[in-house]
C-alpha positions in Angstrom: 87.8 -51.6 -75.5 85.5 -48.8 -75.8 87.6 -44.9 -75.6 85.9 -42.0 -74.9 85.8 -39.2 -78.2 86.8 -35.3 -77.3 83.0 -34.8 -78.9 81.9 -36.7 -75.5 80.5 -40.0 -77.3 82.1 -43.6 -77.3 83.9 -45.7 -79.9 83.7 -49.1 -79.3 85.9 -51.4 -81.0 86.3 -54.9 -82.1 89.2 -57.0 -83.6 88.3 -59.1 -86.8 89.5 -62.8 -86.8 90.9 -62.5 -90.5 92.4 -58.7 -89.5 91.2 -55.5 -89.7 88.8 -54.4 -86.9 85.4 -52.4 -86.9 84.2 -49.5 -84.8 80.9 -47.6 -84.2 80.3 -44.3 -82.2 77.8 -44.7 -79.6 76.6 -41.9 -76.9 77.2 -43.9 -74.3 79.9 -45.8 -72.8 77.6 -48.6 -72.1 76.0 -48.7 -75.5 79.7 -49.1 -77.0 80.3 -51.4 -74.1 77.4 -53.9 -75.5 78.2 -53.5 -79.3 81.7 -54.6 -78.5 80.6 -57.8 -76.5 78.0 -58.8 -79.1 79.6 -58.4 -81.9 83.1 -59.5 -80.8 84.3 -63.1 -82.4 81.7 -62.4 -84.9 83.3 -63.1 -89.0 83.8 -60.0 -91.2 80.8 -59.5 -93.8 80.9 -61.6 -96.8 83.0 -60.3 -99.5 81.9 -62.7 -101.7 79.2 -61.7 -104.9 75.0 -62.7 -104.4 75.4 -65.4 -106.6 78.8 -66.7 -104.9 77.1 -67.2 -101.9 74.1 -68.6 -103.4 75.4 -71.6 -104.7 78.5 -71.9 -101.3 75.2 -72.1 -99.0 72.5 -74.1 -101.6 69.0 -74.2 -101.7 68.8 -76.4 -98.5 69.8 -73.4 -96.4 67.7 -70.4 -98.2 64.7 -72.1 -99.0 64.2 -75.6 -96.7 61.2 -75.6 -95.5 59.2 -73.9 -97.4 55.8 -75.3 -98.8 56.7 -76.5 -102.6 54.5 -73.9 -104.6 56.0 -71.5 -102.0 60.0 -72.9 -103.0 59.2 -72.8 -106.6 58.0 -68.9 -106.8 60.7 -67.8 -104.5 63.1 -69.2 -107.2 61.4 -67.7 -109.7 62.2 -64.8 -107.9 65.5 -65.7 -107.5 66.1 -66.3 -111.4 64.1 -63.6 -112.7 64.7 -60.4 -110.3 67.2 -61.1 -107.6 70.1 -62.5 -109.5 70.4 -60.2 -112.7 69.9 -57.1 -110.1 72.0 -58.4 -107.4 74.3 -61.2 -108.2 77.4 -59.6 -109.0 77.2 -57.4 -105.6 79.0 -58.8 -102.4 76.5 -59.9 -100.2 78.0 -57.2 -97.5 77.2 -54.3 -100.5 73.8 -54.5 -101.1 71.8 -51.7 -99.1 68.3 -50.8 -98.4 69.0 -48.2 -101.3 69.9 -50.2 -103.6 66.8 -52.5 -102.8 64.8 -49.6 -102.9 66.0 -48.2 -106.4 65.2 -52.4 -107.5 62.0 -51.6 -106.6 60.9 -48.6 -108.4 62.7 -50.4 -111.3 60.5 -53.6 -111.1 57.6 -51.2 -110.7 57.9 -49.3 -113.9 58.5 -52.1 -115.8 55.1 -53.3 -114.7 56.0 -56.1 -112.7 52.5 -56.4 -110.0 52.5 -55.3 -106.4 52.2 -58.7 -105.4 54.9 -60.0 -107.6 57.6 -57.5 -105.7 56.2 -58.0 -102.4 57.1 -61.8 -102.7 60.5 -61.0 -104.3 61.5 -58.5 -101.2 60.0 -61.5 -99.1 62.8 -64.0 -100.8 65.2 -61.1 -100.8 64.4 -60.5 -96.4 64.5 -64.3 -96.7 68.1 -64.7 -97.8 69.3 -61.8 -95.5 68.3 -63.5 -92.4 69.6 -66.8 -93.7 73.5 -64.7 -94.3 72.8 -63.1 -90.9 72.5 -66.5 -89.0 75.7 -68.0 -90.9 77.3 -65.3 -89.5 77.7 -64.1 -93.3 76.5 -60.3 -92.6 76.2 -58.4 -89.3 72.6 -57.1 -90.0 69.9 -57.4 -92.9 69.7 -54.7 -95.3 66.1 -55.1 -95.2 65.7 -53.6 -91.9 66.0 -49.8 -93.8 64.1 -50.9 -96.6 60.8 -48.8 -97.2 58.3 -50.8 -99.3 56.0 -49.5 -101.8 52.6 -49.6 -101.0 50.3 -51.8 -102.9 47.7 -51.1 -105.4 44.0 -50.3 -104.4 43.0 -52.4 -102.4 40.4 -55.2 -104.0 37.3 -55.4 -102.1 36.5 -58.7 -101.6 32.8 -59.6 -103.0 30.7 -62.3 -101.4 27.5 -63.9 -102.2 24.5 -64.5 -100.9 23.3 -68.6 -100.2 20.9 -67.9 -103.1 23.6 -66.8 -105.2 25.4 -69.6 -104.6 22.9 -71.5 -105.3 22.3 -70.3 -108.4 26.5 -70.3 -109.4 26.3 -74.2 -108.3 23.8 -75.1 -110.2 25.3 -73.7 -113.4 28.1 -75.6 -112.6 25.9 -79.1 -112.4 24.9 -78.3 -116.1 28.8 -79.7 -116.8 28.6 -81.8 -113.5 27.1 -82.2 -110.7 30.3 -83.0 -109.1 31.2 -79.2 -110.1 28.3 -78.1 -108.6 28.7 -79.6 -105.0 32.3 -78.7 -104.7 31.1 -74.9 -105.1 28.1 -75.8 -102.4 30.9 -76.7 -99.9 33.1 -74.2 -100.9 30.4 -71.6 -100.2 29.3 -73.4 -96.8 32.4 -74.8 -95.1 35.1 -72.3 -96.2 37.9 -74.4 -97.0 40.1 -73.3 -99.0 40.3 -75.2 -102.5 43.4 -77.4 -101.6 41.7 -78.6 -98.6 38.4 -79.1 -99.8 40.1 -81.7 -102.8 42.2 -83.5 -100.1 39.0 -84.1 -98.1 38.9 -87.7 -97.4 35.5 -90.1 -96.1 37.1 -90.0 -92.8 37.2 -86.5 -92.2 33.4 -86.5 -92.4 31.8 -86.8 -89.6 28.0 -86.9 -90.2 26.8 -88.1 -86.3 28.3 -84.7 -85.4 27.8 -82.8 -88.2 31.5 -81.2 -88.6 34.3 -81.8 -91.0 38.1 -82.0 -89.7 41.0 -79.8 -92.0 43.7 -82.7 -91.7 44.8 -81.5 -95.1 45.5 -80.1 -98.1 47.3 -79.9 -101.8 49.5 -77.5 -102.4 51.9 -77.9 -105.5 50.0 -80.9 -106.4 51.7 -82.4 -103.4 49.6 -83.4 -100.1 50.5 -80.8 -97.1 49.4 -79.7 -93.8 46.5 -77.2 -94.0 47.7 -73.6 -94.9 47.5 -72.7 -91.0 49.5 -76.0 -90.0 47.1 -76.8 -87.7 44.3 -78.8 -87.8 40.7 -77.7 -87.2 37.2 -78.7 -87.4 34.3 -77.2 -89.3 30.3 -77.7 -88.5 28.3 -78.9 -91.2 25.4 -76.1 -92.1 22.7 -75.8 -94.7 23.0 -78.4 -97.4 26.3 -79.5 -96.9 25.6 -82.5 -94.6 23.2 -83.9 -97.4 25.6 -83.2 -99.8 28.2 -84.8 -97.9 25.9 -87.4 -97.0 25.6 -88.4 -100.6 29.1 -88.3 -101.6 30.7 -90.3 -98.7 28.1 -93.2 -97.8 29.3 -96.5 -98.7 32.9 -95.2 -99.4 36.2 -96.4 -97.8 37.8 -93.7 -95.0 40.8 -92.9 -97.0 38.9 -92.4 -100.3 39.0 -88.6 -101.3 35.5 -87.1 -101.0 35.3 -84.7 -103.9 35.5 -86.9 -107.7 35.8 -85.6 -111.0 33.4 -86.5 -113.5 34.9 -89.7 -114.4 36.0 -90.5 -111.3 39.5 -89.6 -110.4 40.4 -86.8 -108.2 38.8 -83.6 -108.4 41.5 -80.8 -109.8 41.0 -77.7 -109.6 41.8 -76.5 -112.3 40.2 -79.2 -114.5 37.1 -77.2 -112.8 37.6 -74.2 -113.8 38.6 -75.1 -117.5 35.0 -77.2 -117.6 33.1 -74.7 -116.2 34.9 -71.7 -118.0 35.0 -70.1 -114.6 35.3 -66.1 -115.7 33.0 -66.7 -118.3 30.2 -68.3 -116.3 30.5 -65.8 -113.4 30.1 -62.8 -115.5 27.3 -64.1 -117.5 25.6 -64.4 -114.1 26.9 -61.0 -112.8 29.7 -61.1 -110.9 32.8 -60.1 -113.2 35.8 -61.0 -111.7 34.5 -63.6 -108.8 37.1 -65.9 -107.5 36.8 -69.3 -106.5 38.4 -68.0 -102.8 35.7 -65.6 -102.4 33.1 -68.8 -102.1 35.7 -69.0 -98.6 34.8 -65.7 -97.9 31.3 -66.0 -98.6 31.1 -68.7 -95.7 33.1 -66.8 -93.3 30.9 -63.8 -93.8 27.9 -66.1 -93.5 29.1 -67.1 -89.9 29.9 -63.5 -88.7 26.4 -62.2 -89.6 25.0 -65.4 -88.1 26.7 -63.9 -84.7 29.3 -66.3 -84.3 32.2 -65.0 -82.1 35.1 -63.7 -83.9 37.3 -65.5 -82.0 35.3 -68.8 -83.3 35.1 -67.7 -86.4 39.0 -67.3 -86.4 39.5 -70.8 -85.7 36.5 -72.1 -87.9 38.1 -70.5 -91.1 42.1 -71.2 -89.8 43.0 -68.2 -89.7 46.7 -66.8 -88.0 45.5 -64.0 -86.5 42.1 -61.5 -85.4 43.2 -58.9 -87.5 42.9 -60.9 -91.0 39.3 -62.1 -89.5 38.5 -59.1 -88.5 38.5 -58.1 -92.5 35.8 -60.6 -92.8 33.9 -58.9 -90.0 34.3 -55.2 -91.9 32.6 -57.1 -94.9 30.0 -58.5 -92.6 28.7 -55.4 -91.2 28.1 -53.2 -94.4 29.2 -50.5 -92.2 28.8 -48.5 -95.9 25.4 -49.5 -96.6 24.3 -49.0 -93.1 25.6 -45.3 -92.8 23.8 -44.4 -96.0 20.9 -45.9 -94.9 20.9 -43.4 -92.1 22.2 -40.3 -93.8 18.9 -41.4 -96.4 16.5 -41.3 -93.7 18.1 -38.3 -91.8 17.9 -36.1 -95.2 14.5 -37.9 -95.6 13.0 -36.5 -92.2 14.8 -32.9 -92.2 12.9 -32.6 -95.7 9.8 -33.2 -94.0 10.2 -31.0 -91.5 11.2 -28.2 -93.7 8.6 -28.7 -95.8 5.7 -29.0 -92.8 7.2 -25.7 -91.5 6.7 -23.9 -94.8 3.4 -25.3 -95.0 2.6 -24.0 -91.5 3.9 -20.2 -92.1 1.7 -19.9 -95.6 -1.1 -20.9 -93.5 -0.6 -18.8 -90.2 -2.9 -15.8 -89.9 -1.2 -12.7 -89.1 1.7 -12.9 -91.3 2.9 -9.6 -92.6 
């Protein structure tokens, strides 16, 4: 029952089912009032160590479903970080400081931003999985500050002639190469999805491609989105597609590799020695998933609506379209552009002035 403190705040109290009790000091009666009937008949938080409670709950419970690539990093995570800096703590011990000082440590010893983002994401993971078992009261993660991230990479894209030109370097080792970057660069699936395209999806009366699909951890899945979606076919991906899918069965996969199997892809970019070839043709450091980009960038400056755009390219939300759209507009190249041609015309001016004044009679 919540009692009132000579400091003018509330206690409120609760009686554990194992003995003991907890309290907390609210300013409020009815704030004490609603801690108490929330947290009353709740279990005490789990004495027991990280990796105790690991292998009490199993894998099942912290990482069922999950994608398999997604599974397998998180327990890389798990081995790697979590465990050696963790695993002998209670599960109830473990505070956003003590997160916080894994953090920095991970940092200095050079572990990648992205690498200890997805370990804090297996980390929140595993906290919410001990709060629903009734394991822990509240995640630790909730007073964790992350680190921010390196700079930012800025997403390059290309332009169709580029691609072009990137495609048909890949059709010196195969043809087969080459198309899968013309799709790449024209639909905007990503890689998975565009190997688990099968005849079926391809609709050429219409002219649009349906996302039923993709691999993932070598294993077929549900697009990255979960949802499926539909593409139009542009440029020369309906020839392309044209090519590649008459005659065929519906459930035969639409991108081959050279000798016929199916199309990995990372059989591609062994072949076509992928950071070799696009430096050579002058873009250093040009990803495969930037061909996506390229085609979503292609739509926005063709004036498709972002909110068509959004469902084109599967995206969850506006806001990670909406970075497509930033790219699209050159807002940096268009503002210099203008500052050029306002410095351009002031110059002018100035100089037509001086002109005028050496020229005016009457000048002392």
């Amino acid at each position: 029952m919540a009692s009132r403190l000579s400091t003018g705040r509330w206690r409120g109290r609760i009686f554990l089912p194992g003995g003991g009790e907890r309290t907390k000091v609210f300013a409020t009666k009815r704030e004490a009032v609603a801690w108490e009937v929330h947290n009353r008949g709740r279990k005490a938080d789990s004495r027991e160590s990280l990796s105790r409670w690991l292998e009490r709950v199993g894998a099942e419970a912290t990482l069922g479903g999950l994608s398999p690539s997604t599974s397998r990093t998180y327990r890389s995570h798990l081995s790697r970080r979590i465990v050696p800096e963790f695993g002998h703590r209670a599960v109830s011990a473990i505070s956003a400081a003590h997160i916080e000082s894994a953090q920095r440590a991970w940092k200095a010893e050079g572990v990648s931003p992205t690498v200890v983002a997805g370990t804090l994401n297996c980390l929140a993971r595993l906290f919410r999985v001990a709060v629903k078992l009734g394991d822990l009261s509240v995640s630790p993660m909730s007073g964790v500050e992350r680190a921010r991230g390196g700079v930012e990479r800025v997403t390059p894209t290309l332009t169709v002639e580029e691609a072009d030109r990137l495609a048909s370097a890949c059709d010196r080792v195969s043809r087969r190469y080459g198309d899968y970057v013309r799709l790449a660069a024209l639909l905007g699936l990503r890689a998975g999805e565009l190997t688990a395209l099968q005849v079926g999806d391809v609709d050429l009366t219409t002219g649009v491609v349906t996302v039923r699909r993709a691999f993932s951890a070598g294993e077929l899945q549900t697009p990255k989105s979960r949802r499926v979606r539909q593409v139009p076919l542009v440029g020369e991906s309906g020839p392309v597609l044209a090519r590649m899918t008459t005659g065929r069965r519906p459930t035969d996969l639409v991108l081959l590799g050279p000798l016929g199997g199916r199309l990995y892809h990372s059989n591609f970019r062994t072949k076509v020695r992928w950071s070799a070839l696009v430096e050579d043709l002058g873009w250093p450091g040009l990803r495969f998933h930037d061909l996506r980009a390229t085609a979503i960038v292609l739509w926005i400056r063709a004036e498709v609506p972002l909110t068509t755009v959004r469902a084109l390219a599967g995206h969850a939300s506006l806001a990670t379209t909406d970075r497509y759209a930033r790219i699209a507009r050159n807002d940096l190249a268009g503002a210099a552009a203008q500052v050029n041609s306002y410095i351009s015309r002031t110059r002018d001016e100035v100089a037509a002035t001086r002109v005028f004044d050496e020229t005016s009679p009457g000048q002392a």
